[in-house]
Backbone bond lengths (Angstrom), bond angles and torsions (degrees), N, CA, C in turn:
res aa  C-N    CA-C-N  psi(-1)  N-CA   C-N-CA  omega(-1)  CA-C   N-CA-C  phi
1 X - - - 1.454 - - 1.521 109.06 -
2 X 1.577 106.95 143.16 1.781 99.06 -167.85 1.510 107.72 -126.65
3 X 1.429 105.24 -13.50 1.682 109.86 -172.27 1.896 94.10 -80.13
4 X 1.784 94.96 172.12 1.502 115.11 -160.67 1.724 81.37 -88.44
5 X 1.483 105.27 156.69 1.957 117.39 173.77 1.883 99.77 -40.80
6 X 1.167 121.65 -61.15 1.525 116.18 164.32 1.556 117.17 -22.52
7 X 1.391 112.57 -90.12 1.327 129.76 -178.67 1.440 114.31 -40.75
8 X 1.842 111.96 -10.83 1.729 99.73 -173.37 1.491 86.56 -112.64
9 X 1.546 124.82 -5.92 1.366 118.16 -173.07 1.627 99.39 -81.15
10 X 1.204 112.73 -42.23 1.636 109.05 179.60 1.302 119.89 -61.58
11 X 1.222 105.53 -48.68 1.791 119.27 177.71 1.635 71.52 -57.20
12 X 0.912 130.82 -129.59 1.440 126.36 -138.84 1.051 149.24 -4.14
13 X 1.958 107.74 -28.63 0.931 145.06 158.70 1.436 120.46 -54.50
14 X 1.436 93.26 -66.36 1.620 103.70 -165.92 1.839 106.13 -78.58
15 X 1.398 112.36 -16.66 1.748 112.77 162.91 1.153 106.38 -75.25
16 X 1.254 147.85 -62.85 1.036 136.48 -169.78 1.961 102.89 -55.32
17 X 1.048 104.35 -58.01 1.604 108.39 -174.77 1.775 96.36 -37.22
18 X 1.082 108.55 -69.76 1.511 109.96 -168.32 1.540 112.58 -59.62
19 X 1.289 130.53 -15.91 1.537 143.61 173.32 1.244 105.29 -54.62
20 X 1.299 120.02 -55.54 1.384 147.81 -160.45 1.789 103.13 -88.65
21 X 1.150 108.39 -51.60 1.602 99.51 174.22 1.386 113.43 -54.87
22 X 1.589 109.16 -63.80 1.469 110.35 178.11 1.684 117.99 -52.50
23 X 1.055 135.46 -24.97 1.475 141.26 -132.51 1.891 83.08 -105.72
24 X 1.409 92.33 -89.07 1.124 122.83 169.50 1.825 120.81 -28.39
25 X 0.912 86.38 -60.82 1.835 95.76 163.23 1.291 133.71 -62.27
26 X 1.557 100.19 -23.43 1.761 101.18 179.62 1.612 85.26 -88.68
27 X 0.985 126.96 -20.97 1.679 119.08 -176.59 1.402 100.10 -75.53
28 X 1.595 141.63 -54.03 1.330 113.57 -162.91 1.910 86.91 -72.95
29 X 1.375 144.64 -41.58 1.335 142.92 -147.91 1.544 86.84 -49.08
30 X 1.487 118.10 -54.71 1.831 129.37 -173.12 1.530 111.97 -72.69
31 X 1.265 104.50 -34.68 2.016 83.17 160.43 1.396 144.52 -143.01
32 X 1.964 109.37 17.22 1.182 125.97 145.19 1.549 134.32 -61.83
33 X 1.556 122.41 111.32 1.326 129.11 -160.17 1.640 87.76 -43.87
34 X 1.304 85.76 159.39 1.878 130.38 168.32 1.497 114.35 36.54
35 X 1.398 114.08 20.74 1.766 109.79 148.62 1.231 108.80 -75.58
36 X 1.693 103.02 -170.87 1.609 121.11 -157.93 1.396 109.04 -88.32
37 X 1.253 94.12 -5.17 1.984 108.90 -171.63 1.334 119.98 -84.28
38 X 1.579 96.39 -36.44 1.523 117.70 -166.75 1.706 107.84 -140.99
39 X 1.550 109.38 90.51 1.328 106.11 172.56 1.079 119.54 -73.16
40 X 1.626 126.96 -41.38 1.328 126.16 171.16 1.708 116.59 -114.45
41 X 1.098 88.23 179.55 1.554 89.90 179.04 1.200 119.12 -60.82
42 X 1.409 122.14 -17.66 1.481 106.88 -144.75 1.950 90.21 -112.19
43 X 1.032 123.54 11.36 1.180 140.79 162.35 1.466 110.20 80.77
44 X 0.944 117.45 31.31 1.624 136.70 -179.23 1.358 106.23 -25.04
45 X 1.680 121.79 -39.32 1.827 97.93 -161.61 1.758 94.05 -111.58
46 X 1.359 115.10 70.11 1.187 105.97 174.49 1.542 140.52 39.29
47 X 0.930 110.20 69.08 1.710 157.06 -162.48 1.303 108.75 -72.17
48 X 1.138 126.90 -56.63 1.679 143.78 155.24 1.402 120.97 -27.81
49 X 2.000 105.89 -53.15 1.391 115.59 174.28 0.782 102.52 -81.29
50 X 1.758 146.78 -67.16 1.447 141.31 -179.63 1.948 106.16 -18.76
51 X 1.174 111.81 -43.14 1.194 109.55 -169.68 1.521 127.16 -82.53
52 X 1.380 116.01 -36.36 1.305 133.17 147.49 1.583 127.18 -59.52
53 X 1.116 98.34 -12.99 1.655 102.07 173.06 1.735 90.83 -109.40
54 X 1.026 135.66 -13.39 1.796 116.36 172.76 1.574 94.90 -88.86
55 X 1.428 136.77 -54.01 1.095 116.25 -166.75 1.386 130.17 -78.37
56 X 1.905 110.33 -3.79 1.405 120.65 151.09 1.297 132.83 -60.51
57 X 1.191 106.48 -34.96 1.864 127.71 174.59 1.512 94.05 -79.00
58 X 0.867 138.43 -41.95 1.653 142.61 -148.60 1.699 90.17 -75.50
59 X 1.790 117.60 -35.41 1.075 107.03 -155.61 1.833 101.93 -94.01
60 X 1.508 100.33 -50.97 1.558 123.62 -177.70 1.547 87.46 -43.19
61 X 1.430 126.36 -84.16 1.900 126.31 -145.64 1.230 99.26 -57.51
62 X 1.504 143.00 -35.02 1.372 119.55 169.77 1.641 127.43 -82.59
63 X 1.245 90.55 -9.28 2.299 100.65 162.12 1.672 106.67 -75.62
64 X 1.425 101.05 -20.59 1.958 88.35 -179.19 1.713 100.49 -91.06
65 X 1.081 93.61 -41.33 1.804 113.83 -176.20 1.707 98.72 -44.69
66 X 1.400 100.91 -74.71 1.571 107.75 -170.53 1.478 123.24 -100.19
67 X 1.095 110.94 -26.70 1.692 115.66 174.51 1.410 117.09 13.15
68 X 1.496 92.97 -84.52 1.795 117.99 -176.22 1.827 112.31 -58.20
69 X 1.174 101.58 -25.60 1.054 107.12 -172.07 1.668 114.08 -75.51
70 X 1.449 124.23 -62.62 1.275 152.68 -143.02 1.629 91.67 -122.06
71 X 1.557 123.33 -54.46 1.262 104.20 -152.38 1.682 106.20 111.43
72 X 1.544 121.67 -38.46 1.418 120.19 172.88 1.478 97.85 71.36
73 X 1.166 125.30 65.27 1.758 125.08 -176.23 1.975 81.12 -102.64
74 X 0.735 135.29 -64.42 1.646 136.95 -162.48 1.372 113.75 58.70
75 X 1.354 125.70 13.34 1.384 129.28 -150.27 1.442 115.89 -168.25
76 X 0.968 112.52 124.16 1.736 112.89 -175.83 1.766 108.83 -74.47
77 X 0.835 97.23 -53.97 1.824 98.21 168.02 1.543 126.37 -29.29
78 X 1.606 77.30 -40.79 2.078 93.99 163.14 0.839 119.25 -52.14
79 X 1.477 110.11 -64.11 1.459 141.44 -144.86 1.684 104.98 -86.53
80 X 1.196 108.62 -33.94 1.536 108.62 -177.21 1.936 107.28 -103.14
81 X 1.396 111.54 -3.05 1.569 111.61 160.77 1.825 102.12 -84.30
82 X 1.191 115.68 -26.62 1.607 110.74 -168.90 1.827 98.56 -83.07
83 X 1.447 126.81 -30.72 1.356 130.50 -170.71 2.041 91.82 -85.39
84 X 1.164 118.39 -27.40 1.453 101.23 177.41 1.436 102.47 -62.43
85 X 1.769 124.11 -28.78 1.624 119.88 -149.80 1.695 80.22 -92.18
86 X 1.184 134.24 8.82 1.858 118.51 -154.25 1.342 120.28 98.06
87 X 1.377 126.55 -15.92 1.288 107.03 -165.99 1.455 110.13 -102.50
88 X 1.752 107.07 117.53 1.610 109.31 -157.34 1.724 108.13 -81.75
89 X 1.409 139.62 96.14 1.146 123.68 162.70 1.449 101.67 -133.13
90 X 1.368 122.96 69.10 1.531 120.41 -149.11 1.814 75.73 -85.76
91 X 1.625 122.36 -50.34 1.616 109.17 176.78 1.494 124.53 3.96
92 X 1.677 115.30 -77.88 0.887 134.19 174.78 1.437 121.92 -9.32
93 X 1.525 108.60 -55.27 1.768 113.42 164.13 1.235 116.76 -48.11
94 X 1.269 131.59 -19.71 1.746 110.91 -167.51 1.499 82.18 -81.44
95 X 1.823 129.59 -54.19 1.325 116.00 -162.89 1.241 119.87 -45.38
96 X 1.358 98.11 -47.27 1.974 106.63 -159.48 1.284 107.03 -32.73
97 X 1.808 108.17 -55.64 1.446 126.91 -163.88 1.531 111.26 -51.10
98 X 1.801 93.18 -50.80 1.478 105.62 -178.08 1.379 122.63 -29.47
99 X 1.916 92.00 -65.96 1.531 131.58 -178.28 1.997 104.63 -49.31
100 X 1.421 110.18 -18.74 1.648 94.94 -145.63 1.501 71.91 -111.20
101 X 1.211 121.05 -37.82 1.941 121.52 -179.58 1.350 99.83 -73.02
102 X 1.415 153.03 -24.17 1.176 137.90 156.04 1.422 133.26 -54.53
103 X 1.336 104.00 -37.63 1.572 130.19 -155.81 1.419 99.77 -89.59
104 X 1.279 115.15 -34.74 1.776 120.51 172.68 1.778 113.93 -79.63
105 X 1.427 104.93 -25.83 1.533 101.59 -177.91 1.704 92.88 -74.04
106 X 1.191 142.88 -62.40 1.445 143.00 174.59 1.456 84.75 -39.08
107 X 0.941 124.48 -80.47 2.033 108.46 -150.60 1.900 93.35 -46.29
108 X 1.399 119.54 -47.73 1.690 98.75 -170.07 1.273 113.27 -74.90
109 X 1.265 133.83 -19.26 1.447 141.78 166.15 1.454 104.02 -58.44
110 X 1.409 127.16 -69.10 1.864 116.89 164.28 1.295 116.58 -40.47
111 X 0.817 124.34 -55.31 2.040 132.24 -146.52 1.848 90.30 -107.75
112 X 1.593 139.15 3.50 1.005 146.19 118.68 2.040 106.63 16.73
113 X 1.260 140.56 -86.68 1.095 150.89 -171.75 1.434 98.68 -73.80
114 X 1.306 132.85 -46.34 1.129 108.20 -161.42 1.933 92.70 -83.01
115 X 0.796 157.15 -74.62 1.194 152.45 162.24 1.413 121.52 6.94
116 X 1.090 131.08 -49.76 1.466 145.76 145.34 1.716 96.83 -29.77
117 X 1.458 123.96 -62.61 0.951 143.16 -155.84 1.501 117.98 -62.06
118 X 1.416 117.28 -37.32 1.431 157.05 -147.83 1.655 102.09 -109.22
119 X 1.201 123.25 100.16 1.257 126.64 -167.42 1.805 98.61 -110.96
120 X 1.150 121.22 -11.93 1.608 114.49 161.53 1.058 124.59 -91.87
121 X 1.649 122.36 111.91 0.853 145.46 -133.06 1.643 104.28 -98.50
122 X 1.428 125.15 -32.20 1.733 127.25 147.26 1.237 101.19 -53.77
123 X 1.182 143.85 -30.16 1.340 135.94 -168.42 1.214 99.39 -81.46
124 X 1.444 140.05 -57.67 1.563 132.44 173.28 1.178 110.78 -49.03
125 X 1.349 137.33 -80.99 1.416 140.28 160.20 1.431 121.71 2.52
126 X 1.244 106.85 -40.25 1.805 120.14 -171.71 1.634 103.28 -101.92
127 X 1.169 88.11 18.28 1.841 82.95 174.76 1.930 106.22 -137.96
128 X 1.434 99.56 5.15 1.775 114.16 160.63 1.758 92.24 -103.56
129 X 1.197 113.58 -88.88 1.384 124.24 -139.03 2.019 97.37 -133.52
130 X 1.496 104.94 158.24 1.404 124.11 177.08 1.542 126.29 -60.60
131 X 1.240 100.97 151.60 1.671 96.09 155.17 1.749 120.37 -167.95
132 X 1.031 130.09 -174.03 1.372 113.64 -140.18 1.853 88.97 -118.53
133 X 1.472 139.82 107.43 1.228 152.89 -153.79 1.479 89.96 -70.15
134 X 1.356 142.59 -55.50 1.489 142.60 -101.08 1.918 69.33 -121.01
135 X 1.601 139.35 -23.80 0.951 126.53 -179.41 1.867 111.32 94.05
136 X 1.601 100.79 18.00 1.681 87.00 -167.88 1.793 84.64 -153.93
137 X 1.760 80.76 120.93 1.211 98.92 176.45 1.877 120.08 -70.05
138 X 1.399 106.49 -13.66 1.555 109.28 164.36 1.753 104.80 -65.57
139 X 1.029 113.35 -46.90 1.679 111.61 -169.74 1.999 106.62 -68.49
140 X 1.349 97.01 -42.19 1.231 108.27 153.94 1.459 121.27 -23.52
141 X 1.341 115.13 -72.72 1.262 144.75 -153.12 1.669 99.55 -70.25
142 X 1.698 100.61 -51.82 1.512 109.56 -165.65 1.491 109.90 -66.94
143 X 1.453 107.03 -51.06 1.524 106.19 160.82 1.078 114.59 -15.67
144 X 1.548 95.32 -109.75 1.780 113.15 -172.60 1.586 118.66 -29.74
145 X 1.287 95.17 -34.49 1.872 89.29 -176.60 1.721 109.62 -77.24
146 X 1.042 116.83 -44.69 1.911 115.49 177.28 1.311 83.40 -71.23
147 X 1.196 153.54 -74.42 1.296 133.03 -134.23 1.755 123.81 -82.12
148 X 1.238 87.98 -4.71 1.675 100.71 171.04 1.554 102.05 -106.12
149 X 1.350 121.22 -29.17 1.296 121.31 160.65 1.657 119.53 -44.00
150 X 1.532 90.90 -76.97 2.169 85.57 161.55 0.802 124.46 -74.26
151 X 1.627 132.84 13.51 1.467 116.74 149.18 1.407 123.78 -84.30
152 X 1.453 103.03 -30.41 1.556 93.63 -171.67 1.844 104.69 -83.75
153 X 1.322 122.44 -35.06 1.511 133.98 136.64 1.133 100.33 7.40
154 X 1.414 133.66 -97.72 1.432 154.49 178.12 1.514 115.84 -38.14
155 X 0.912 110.56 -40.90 1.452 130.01 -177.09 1.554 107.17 -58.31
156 X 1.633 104.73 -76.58 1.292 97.89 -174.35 1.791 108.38 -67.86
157 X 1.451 129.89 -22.52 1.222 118.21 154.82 1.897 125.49 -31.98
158 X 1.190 94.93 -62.33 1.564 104.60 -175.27 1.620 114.19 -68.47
159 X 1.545 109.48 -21.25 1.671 118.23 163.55 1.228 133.19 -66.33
160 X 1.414 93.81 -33.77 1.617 122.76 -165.06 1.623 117.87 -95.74
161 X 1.698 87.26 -52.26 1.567 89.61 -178.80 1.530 121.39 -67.19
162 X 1.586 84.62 146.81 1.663 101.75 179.89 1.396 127.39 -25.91
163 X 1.500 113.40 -42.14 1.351 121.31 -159.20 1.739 97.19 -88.58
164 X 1.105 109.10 -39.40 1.828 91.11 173.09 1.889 113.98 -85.54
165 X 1.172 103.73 -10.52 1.290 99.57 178.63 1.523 127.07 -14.92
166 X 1.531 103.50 -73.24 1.209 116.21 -166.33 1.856 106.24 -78.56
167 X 1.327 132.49 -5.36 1.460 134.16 172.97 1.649 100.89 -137.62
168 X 1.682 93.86 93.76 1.904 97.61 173.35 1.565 121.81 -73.04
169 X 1.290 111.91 5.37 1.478 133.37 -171.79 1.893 95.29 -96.48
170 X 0.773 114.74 -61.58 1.459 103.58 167.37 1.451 129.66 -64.72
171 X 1.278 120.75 -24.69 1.804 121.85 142.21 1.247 108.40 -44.28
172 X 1.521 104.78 -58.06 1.675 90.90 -171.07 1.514 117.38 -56.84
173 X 1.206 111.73 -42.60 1.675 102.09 169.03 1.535 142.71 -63.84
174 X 1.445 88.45 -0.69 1.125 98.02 -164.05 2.024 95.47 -108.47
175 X 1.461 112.19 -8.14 1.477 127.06 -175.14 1.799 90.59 -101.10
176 X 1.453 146.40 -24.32 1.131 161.86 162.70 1.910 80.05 -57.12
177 X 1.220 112.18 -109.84 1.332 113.31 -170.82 1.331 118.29 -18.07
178 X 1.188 116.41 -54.84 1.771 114.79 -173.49 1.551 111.00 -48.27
179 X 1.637 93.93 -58.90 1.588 94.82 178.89 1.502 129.81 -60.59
180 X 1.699 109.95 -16.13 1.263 125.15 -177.16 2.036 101.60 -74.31
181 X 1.567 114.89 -44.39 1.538 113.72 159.94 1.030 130.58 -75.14
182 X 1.577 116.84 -6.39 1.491 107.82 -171.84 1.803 98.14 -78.48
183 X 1.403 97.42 -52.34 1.869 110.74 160.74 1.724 129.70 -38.11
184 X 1.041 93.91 -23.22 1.120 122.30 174.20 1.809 125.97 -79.18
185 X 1.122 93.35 -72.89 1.455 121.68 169.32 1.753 113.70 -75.07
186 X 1.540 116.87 -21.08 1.569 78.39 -170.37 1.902 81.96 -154.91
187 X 1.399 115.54 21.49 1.301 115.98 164.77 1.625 117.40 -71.52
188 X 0.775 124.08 -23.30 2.128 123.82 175.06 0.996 122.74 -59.96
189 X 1.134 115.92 -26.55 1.799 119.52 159.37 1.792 119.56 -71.98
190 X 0.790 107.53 -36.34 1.815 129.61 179.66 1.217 132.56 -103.12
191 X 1.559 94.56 -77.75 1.508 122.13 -166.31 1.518 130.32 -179.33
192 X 1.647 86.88 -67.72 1.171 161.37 6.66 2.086 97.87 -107.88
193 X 1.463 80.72 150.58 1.818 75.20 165.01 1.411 120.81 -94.02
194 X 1.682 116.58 -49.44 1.678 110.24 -169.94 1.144 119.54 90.20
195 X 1.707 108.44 -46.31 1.598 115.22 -165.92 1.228 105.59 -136.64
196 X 1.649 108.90 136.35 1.599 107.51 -177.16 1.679 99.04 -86.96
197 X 1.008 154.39 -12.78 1.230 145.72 125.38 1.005 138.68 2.99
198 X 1.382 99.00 -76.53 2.014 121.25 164.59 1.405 113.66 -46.16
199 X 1.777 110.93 -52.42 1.996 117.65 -171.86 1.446 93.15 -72.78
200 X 1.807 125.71 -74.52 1.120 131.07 -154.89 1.733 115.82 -38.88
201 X 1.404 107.11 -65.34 0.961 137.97 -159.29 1.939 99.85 -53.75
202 X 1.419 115.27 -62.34 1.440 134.37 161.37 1.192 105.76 -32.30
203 X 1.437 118.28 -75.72 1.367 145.87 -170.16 1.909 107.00 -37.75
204 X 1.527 102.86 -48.17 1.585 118.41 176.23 1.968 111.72 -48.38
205 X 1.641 83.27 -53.19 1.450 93.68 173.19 1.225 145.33 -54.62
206 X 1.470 106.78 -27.02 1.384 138.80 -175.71 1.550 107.32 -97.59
207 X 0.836 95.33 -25.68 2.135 106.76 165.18 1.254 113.51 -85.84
208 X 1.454 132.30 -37.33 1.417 104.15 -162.64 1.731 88.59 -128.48
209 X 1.344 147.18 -11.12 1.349 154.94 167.58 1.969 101.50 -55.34
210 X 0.953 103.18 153.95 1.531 93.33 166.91 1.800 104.11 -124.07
211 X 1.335 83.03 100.25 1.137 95.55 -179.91 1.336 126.19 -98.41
212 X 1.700 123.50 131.42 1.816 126.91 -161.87 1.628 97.85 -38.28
213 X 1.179 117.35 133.78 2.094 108.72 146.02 1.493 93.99 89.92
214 X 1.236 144.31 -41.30 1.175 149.47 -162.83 1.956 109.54 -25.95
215 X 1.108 124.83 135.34 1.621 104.18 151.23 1.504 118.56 -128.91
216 X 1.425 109.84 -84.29 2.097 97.19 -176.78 1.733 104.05 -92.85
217 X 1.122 125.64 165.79 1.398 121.49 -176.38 1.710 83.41 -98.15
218 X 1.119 131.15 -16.09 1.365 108.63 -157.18 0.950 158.37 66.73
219 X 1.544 103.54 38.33 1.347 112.32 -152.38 1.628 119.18 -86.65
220 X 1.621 102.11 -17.18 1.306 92.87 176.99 1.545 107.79 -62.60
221 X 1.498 142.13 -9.79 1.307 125.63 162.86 1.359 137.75 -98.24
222 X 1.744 107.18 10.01 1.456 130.37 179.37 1.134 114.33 -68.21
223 X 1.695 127.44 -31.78 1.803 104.88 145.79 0.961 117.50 -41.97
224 X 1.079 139.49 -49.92 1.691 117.75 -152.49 1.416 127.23 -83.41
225 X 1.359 103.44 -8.61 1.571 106.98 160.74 1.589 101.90 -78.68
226 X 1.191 128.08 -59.06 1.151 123.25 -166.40 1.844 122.99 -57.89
227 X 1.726 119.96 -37.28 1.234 135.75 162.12 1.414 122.10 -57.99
228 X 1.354 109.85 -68.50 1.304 133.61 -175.93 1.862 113.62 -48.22
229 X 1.030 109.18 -27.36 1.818 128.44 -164.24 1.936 87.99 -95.55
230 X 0.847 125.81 -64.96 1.693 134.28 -179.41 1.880 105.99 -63.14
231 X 1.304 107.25 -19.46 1.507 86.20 177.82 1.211 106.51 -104.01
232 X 1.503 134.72 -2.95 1.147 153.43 175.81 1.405 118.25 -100.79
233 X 1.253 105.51 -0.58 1.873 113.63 172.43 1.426 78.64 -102.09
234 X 1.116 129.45 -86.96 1.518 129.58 -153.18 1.493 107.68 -38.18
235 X 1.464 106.66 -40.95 1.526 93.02 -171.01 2.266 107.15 -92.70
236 X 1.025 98.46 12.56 1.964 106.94 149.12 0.910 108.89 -88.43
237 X 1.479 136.26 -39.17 1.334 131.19 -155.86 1.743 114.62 -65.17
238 X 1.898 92.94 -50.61 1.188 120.74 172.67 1.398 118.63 -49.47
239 X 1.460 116.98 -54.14 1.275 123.89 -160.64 1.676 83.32 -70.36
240 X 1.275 135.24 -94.89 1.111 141.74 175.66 1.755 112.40 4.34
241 X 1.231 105.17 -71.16 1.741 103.95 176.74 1.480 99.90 -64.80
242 X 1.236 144.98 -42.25 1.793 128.84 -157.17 1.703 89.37 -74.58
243 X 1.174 134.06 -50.30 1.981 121.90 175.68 1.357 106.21 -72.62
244 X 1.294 128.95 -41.59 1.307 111.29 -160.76 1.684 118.09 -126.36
245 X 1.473 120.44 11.36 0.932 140.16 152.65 1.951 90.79 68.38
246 X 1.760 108.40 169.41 1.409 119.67 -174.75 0.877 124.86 -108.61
């Protein structure tokens, strides 16, 4: 990392902000009535991919953007699995939030009309912050924790390993992709979030904003994005360094 504590506090900011615009936004585009994403309700033009391809981009353009700068943590789960190994930038958390509560007020300020529009009220909800389909905050739990586990797993693989070594710009695409299958592959139980950043931060918005259609924020299950994602980074982090060392 080469930027001054400033310069990695903004990058932090403004990645996470943009995580959340892109991420978040292809989600209301896929299930807020009468955008270009979602003509009908029933999500006809593939809604699933729209969404895995915003929160893949959401992740990759701010790893090329900021990388060098910040490190590209966008995520406290990161940030607080790298401070269990020693590495002190616990800071980073006040931005993320900042970055992820900014980035959602722009998505409801755009998507503004269609929301008005949108009278299912899980359907608004799922276009701030997560929640667990199957109704059980254990399945909840298990999710988010393996799946942020093999994400961050992968991560420092694609950082670390030899073959991207020498071009960190192709890690990053290749950390864009992961997150684009992990969404893919293991979002139907969740979402998935990954990052308590992404839920919390949204989640704030959707509580105290008055937002069209809105109903419970849900909070009795807003730990578990936020817990579940940090005990499942730490325990990638781990597995990752005990075979392949840091």
């Amino acid at each position: 990392m080469t930027g001054s504590w400033e310069a990695r506090y903004a990058a932090e900011f403004f990645g996470t902000l943009i995580l959340v615009l892109l991420g978040n936004g292809a989600v209301a585009n896929a299930f807020l009535k009468n955008t270009t994403g979602n003509d009908d309700p029933g999500l006809a033009n593939g809604g699933w991919l729209l969404v895995a391809s915003g929160y893949g981009l959401g992740v990759m353009l701010p790893a090329m953007m900021f990388g060098s700068i910040s490190g590209n943590h966008l995520n406290p789960a990161i940030t607080i699995g790298q401070a269990v190994i020693g590495i002190h930038v616990a800071p980073y958390l006040i931005w993320q939030f900042l970055g992820a509560i900014a980035g959602q007020c722009l998505i409801l300020a755009l998507y503004w009309p269609h929301y008005r529009q949108t009278t299912d009220n899980e359907a608004v909800l799922g276009t701030f912050a997560t929640s667990d389909h199957a109704n059980s905050q254990l399945n909840g739990f298990v999710t988010e924790m393996v799946g942020t586990a093999v994400l961050i797993f992968g991560a420092m693989g694609l950082y670390r390993g030899m073959f991207f070594h020498q071009n960190i710009d192709i890690a990053n695409i290749g950390v864009g992709l992961l997150i684009a299958a992990m969404v893919i592959s293991l979002g139907g139980p969740t979402g998935p979030t990954l990052n308590p950043a992404r839920d919390l931060g949204p989640r704030l918005v959707h509580a105290l904003f008055p937002v069209p259609n809105k109903g419970s924020s849900h909070w009795e299950y807003s730990w578990v994005p936020v817990v579940a994602p940090i005990v499942g980074a730490v325990i990638g982090i781990w597995i990752y360094k005990i075979f392949f060392g840091l």
